[in-house]
C-alpha positions in Angstrom: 83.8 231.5 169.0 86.9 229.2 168.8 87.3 225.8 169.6 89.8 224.8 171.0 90.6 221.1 169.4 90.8 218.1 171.7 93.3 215.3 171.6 92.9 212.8 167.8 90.5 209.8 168.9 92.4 207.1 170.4 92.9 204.0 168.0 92.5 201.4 170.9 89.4 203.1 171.3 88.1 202.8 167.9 89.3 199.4 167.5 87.5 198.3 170.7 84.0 200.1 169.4 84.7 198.1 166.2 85.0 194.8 168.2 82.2 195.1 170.9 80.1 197.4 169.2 80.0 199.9 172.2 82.4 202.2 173.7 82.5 204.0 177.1 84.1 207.2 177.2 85.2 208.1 180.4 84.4 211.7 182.2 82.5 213.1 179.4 81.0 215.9 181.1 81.6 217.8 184.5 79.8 217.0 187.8 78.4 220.5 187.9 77.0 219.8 183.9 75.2 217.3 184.8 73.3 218.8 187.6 72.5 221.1 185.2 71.5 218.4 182.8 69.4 216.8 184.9 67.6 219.9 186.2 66.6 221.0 182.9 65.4 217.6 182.4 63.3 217.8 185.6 61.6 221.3 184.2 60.9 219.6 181.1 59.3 216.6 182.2 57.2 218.7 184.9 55.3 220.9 181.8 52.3 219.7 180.1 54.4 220.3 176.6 53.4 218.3 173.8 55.4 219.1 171.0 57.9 216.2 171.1 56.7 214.4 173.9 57.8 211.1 173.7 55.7 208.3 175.6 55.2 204.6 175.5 54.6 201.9 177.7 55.2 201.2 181.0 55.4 204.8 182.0 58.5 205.6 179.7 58.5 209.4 179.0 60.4 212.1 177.6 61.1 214.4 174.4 62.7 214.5 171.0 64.8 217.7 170.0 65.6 218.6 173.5 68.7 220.6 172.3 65.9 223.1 171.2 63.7 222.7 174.2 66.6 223.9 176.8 69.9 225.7 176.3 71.8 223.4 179.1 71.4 220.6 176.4 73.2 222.4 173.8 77.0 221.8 174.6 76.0 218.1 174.4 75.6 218.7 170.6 79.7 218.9 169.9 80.9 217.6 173.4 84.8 217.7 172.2 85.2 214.6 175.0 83.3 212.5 172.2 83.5 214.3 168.9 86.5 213.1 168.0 85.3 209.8 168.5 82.6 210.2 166.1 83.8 211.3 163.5 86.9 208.8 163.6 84.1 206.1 163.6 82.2 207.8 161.0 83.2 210.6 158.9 83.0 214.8 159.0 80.1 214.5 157.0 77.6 214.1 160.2 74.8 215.6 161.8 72.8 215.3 165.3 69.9 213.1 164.0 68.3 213.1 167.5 68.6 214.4 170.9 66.4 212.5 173.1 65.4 212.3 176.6 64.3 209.7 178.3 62.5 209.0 181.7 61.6 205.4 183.0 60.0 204.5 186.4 61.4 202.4 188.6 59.0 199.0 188.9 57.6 198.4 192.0 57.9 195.5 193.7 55.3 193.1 192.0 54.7 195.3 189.6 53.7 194.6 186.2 55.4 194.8 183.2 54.0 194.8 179.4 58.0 195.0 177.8 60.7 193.3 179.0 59.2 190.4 179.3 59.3 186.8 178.1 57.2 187.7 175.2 58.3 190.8 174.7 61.9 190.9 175.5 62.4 194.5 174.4 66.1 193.7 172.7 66.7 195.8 169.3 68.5 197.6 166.9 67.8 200.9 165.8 66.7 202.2 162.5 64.6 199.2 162.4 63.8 201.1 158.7 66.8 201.1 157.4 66.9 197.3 158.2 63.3 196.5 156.6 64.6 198.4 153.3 67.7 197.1 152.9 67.6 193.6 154.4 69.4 192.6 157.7 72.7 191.5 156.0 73.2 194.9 154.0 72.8 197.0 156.5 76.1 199.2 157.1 77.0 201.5 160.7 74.9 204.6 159.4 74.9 206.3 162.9 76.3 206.6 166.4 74.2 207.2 169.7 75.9 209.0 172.7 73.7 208.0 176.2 74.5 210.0 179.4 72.9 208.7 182.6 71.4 211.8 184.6 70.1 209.9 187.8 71.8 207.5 190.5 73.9 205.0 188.6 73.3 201.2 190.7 73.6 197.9 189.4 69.3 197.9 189.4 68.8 201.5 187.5 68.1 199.8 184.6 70.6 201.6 182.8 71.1 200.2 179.3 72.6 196.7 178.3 74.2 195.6 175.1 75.4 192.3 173.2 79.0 192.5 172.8 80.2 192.6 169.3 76.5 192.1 167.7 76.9 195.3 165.2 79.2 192.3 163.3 76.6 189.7 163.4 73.8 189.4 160.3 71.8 187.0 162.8 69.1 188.1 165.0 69.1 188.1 168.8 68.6 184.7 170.2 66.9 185.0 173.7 66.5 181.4 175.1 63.0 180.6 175.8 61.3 181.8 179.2 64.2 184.5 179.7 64.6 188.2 178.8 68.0 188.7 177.7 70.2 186.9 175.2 73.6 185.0 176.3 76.8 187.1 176.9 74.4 190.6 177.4 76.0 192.7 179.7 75.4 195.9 181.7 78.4 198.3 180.7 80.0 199.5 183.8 79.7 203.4 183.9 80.3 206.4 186.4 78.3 209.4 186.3 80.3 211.8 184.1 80.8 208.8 181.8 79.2 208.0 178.0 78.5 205.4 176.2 79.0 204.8 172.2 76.8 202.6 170.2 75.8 202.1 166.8 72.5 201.4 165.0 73.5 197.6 164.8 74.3 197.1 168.4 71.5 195.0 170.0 70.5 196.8 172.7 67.4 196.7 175.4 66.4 199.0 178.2 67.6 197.5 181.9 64.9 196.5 184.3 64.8 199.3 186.7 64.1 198.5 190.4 66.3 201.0 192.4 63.1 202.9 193.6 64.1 205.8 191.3 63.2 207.3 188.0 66.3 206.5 185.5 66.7 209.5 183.0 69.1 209.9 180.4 69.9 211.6 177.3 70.7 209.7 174.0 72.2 212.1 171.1 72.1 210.5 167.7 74.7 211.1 165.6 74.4 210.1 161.7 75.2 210.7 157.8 74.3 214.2 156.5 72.2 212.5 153.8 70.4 210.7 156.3 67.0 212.5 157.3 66.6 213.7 161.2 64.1 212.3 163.6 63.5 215.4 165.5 61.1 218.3 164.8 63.1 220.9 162.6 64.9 224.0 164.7 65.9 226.2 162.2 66.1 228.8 164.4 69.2 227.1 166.5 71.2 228.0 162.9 70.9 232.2 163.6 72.1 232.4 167.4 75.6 234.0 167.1 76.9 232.2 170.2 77.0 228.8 168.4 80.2 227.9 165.8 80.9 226.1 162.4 81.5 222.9 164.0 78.0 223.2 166.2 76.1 224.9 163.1 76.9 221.9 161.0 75.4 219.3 163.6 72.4 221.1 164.0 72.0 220.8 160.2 73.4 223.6 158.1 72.3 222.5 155.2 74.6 222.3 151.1 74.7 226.3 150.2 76.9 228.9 149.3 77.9 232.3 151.3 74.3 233.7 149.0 72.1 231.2 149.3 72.6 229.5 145.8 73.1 225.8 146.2 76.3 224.2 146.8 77.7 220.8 145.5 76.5 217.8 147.8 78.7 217.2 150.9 79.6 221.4 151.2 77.7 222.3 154.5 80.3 219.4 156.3 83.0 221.9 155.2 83.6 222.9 159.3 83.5 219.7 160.8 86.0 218.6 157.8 88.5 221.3 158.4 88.0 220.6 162.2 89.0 217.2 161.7 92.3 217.9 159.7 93.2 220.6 162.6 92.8 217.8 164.9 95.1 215.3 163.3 97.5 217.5 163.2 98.0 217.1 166.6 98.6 213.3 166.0 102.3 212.5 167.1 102.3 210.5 163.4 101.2 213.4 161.4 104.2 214.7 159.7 
């Protein structure tokens, strides 16, 4: 297969992410993708698979590694509307650490809730690990998440909200007493065919969903090489011979040569790094 390169990353674009700590990307997959997209998400939710069922509370549901679970999800893995993107933020050394879906009810009216709550406000960061090891202040960008919303997008779907510009603040979230969300948190304002970019530091929390509908979505994690996954392994993803390089890297091809024998740390990154080059050269300021 050859891909055919997209456009370099725009700089206003990663100079924006590197202000506000989120990004949205505009038309980052088709209309009739995301039926698809949401369809498969449907079938998967209906099973009664267990391998990489994801539940918590108030009736949050969904799977890790669906890129393995459905073939619809697989173009999501090296979407060339976001790539670039990426990997300017980042580097070519990357891999998909997670693809994850995600299903929350709407609350009924009255409803109760056990998160989002006074006490429980829900807001985070991710990698909460990486934070515990290394302390809060030490912490560097170590991965990207891409979230595409799958159902109706209202101002009460509950689709995600962020803190402006928190990935450059060592401090904690301050949510003033008896509320749920900390000054200046915003809902981004997305369209359907439309991403949004954020980084382990970004202080995030789940809307409150009251639209009457479920809210699905799909979050792909993008990371470090030498950072482990947090999906079940797929190896089998690696041997279909309608993926290329670029996607074969993502899905974790791992530091070897042509015969197996081990290759020098960073190797298996070798597509995505040649990728990138080809891509540059399109810049009108490469020479």
């Amino acid at each position: 297969m050859t891909r055919t390169l997209p456009a370099p990353p725009d700089p206003d674009d990663l100079a924006a992410f590197d202000r506000d700590s989120y990004l949205i990307l505009r038309d980052a997959i088709s209309p009739g993708q995301r039926q698809q997209l949401a369809a498969a998400s449907d079938r998967l939710l209906a099973t009664g698979r267990t391998a990489g069922r994801d539940r918590s509370t108030d009736g949050k549901d969904g799977f890790r590694g669906v890129v393995a679970m459905d073939d619809v999800f697989l173009p999501l893995v090296a979407n060339p509307a976001i790539l670039p993107t990426l990997v300017g933020l980042l580097s070519p050394n990357l891999h998909l650490m997670s693809s994850n879906l995600i299903y929350m009810p709407s609350i009924p009216p009255g409803g109760t809730r056990t998160i989002r709550v006074p006490e429980r406000h829900g807001w985070h960061r991710d990698m909460a690990a990486a934070t515990t090891d290394l302390g809060r202040e030490k912490v560097p960008r170590l991965s990207i998440k891409a979230a595409y919303y799958l159902s109706d997008i209202t101002p009460d779907a509950g689709t995600t909200m962020f803190l402006p510009g928190s990935s450059n603040d060592t401090a904690p979230v301050t949510v003033p007493e008896g509320a749920i969300d900390p000054p200046g948190a915003i809902t981004p304002n997305i369209g359907p065919l439309d991403v949004v970019l954020f980084e382990n530091r970004t202080w995030h929390a789940g809307g409150l969903n009251t639209s009457g509908r479920p809210r699905l979505a799909v979050m792909m994690q993008y990371g470090y090489r030498w950072l482990a996954g947090l999906d079940d392994p797929a190896p089998h993803l690696l041997d279909r011979p309608d993926l290329d390089d670029v996607e074969r890297q993502l899905l974790g091809t791992p530091d070897r040569n042509p015969d197996g024998s081990i290759a020098h740390e960073g190797a298996g990154a070798w597509a995505l790094r040649e990728w990138w080059q080809s891509v540059n050269s399109l810049s009108p300021h490469s020479s």
